[in-house]
N, C-alpha and C positions, 0 to 999 in steps of 0.2 A: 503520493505527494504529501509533502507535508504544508497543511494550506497556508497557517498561520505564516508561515517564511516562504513557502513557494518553493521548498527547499525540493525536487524530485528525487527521490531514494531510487526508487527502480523501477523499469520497463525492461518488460520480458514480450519477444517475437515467440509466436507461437500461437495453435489452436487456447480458445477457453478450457480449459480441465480442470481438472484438481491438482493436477500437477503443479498448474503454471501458477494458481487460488493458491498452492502450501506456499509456492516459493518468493510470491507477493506480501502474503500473512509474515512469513519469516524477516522478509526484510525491514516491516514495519516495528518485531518484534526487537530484533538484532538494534535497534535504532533508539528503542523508547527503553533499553534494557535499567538504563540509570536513573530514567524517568516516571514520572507519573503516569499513572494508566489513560493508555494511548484512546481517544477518540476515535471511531474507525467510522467513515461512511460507505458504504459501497450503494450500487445495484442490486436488483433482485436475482443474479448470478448465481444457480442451483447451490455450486462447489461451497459457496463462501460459509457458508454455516459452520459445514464440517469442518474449513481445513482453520479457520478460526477456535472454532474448541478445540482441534486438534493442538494447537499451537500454544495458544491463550489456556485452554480448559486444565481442569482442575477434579483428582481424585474424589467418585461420590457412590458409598458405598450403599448399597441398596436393601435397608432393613428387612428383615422376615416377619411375617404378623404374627408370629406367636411367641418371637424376639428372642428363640434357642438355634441352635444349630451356626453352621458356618457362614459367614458373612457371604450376602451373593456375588459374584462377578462384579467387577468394579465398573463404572462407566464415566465420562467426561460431564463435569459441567462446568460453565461460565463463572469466573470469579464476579465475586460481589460487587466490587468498582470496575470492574469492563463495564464500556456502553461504546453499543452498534446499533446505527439507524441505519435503516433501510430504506433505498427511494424505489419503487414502481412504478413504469411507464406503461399504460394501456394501450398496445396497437389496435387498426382493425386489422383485415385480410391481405389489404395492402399495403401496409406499412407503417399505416398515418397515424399520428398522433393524437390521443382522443382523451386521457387523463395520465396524471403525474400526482401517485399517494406514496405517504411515505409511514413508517411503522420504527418501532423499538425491536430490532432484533434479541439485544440484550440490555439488560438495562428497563428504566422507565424513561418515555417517550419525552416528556414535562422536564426532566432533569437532563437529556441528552439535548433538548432544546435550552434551553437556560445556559450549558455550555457550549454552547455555538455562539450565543448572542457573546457572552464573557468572553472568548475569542474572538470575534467581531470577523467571522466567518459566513455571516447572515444570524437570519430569524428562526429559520425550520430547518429541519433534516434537510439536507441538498448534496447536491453530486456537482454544480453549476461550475465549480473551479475545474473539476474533471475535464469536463464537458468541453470549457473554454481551455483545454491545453491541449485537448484531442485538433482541436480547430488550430490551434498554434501550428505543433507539431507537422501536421497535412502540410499547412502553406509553406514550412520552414524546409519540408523533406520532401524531395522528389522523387523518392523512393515511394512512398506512402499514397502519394497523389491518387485516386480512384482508378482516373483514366490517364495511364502513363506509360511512354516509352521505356523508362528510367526505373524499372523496375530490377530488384534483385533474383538474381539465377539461384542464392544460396541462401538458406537461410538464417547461416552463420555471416556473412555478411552483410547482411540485413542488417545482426545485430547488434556487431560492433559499431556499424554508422548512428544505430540509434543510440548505441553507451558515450557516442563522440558527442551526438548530439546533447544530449543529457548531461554533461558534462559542460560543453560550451550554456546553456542555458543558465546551469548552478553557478557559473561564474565568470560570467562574460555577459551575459542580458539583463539589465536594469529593469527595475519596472517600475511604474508609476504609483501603483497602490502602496509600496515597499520603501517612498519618497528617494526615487530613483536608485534604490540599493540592488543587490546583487542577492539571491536567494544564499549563496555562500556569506556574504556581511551580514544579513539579518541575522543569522546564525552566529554571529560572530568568529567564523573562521577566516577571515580576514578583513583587513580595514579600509579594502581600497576596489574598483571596478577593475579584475583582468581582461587584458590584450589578450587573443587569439595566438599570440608570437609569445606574450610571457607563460600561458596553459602551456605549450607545444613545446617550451625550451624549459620549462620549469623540469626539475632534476627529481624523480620516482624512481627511489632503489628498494624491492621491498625483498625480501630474503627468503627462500622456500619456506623453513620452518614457520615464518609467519602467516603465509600462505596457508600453509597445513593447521596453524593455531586457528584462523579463521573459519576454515571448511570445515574444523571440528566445531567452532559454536554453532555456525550454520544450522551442521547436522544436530547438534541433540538440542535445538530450536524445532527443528522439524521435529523431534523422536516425542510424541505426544504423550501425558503425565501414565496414561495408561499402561504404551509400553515400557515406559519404565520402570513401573511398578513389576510388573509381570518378566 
């Protein structure tokens, strides 16, 4: 999500992996491509490090100490203006919640906070918009519900309901923090709240090749600086 506008880029159905961490990272990437370096918060979710430098990281050649011979193997690091907070939640045995710390993945801790407050996102490192869209989405999808009839057999159907959902949300659900805007008009892609009937009958012709043009930035979004080097 992008908090500032509430704007949601994407939801992926599936296990936690690295697979589902690259193709999260990408879309964040594929999104801020024209923009300023993306603020990223997450969870203490193993994947997110890796598929972050894989995405975001950056050529860093590993000197020899006696500074002859061939340069070593090359390895990923984080560019200078990325900043990634990290929240951690303490459980015990059973479940319960018992602390909530948060750290500078990349970046310095004092300067990632200072741009949350200048986004008026909050104070500290937080996941809290997360948190509360996970809670949205539950009451909004009966698919989702814990304990429910109304579950999906497929998990390709699952996840078109949630690409429908996600879609009615960016531009059909107002919000109040947003001074009853649309996460699509904070953005300024349009100027007005959509009907459910004008999404549904709105006209989307998009053309293979452009199709193809897309899955190609996709992918070398995903192809990390390393293997491109190599």
């Amino acid at each position: 999500m992008a908090v500032k506008s509430r704007f949601l880029l994407e939801s992926i159905i599936g296990p936690r992996t690295l697979e589902t961490a690259l193709q999260l990272t990408a879309s964040v990437a594929v999104y801020s491509k024209d923009k300023d370096p993306p603020l990223i918060l997450v969870d203490d979710h193993l994947p997110y490090p890796q598929a972050i430098l894989t995405v975001f990281g950056q050529i860093k050649h590993r000197r020899r100490k006696n500074g002859r011979g061939r340069l070593k193997y090359p390895r990923l690091k984080p560019p200078a203006d990325l900043q990634t907070g990290v929240v951690k939640k303490l459980r015990d045995d059973r479940g319960h919640l018992l602390k909530v710390s948060s750290k500078a993945l990349f970046g310095k801790k004092k300067q990632i906070e200072k741009r949350i407050q200048k986004l008026g996102i909050g104070r500290k490192i937080n996941t809290s918009h997360m948190e509360r869209l996970n809670g949205t989405i539950r009451g909004q999808q009966a698919r989702l519900i814990r304990r429910t009839r109304s579950g999906s057999h497929l998990e390709e159907m699952l996840q078109y309901s949630i690409w429908l959902w996600r879609d009615l949300y960016n531009w059909t659900r107002v919000h109040y923090s947003l001074l009853d805007k649309t996460p699509a008009m904070a953005l300024s892609l349009t100027d007005e709240v959509w009907t459910v009937l004008k999404y549904i009958l709105y006209p989307v012709h998009v053309s293979d090749l452009q199709r193809r043009d897309w899955a190609e930035q996709r992918n070398s979004v995903l192809e990390s600086a390393v293997d491109v080097y190599k």
